[in-house]
N, C-alpha and C positions, 0 to 999 in steps of 0.2 A: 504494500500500500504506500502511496506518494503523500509526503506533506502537503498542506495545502501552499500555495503559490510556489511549488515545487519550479526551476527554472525549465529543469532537463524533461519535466512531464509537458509543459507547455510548448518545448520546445518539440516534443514527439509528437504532442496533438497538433501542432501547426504543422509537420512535416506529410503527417497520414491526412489532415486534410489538402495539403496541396499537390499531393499524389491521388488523391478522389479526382478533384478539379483536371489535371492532366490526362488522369483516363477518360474523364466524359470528353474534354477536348479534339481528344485525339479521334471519338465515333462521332463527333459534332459537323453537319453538314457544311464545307467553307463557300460555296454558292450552289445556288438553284439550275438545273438545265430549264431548258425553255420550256413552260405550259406544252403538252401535246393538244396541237390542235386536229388530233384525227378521230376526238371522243374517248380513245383508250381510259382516262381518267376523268372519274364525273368530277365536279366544284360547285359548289351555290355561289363558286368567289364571283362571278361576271354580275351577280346585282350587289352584292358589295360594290364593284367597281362603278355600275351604274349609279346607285346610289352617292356617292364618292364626288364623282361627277355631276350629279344633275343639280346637290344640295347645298354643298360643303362651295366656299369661295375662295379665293386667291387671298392672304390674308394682309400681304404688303409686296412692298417693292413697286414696279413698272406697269404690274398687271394688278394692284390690289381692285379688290371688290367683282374682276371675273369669274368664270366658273374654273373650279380645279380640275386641273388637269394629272393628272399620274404620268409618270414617266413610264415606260416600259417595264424595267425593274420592279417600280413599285405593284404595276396589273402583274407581273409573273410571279410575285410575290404570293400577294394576296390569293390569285388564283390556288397556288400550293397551299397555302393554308388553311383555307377552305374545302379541300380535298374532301370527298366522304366516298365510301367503300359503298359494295352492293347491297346493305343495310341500312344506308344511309347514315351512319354511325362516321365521325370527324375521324379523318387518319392521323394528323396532327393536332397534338393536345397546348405542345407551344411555343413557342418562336420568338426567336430573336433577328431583327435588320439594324446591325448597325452600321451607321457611313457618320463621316466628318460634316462639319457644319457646313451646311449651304449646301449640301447635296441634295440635290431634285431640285435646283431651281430656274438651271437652264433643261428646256426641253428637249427630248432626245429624239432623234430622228428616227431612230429606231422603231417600225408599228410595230405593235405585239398582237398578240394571236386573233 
């Protein structure tokens, strides 16, 4: 049994947790392939997207008070995470997108699916 504020125990529980963190890491997806657009995977994401779009506005800069647009990333995004199986049952329970600041704020040429 360790004392309390033991150094060498806290220093083994900070080490087993940062060897947890490295294993999820390393099965953690680093990007998305593109949405198949040939039905192979159903989504309920395209009325997220629609929704996204019809409701939600530009909230500054050049274009503030327009309708929101998504960048391609952001609809391939979404689309994946609203995935649901032939139960209808969510395949993804949760997700992380992160990018540096000001990402999505020029638009990408890119159409998506």
């Amino acid at each position: 049994m360790t004392a309390p504020n033991d150094p060498h125990a806290d220093a083994l529980a900070f080490e087993a947790r940062n060897a947890a963190r490295r294993a999820l890491a390393r099965h953690a997806l680093r990007s998305l392939s593109t949405f198949p657009a040939d039905g192979s995977v159903r989504t309920l994401g395209w009325g997220v997207v629609e929704w996204v779009e019809e409701w939600l506005q530009q909230p500054d800069g050049d274009n503030a008070g327009d309708p929101y647009e998504m960048t391609a990333e952001q609809v391939n995004f979404v689309l994946w995470f609203y995935a649901i199986d032939t139960r209808g049952k969510f395949v993804y329970r949760r997700a992380v997108l992160r990018r540096a600041k000001g990402w999505g704020k020029a638009r990408s040429s890119v159409p998506y699916v």
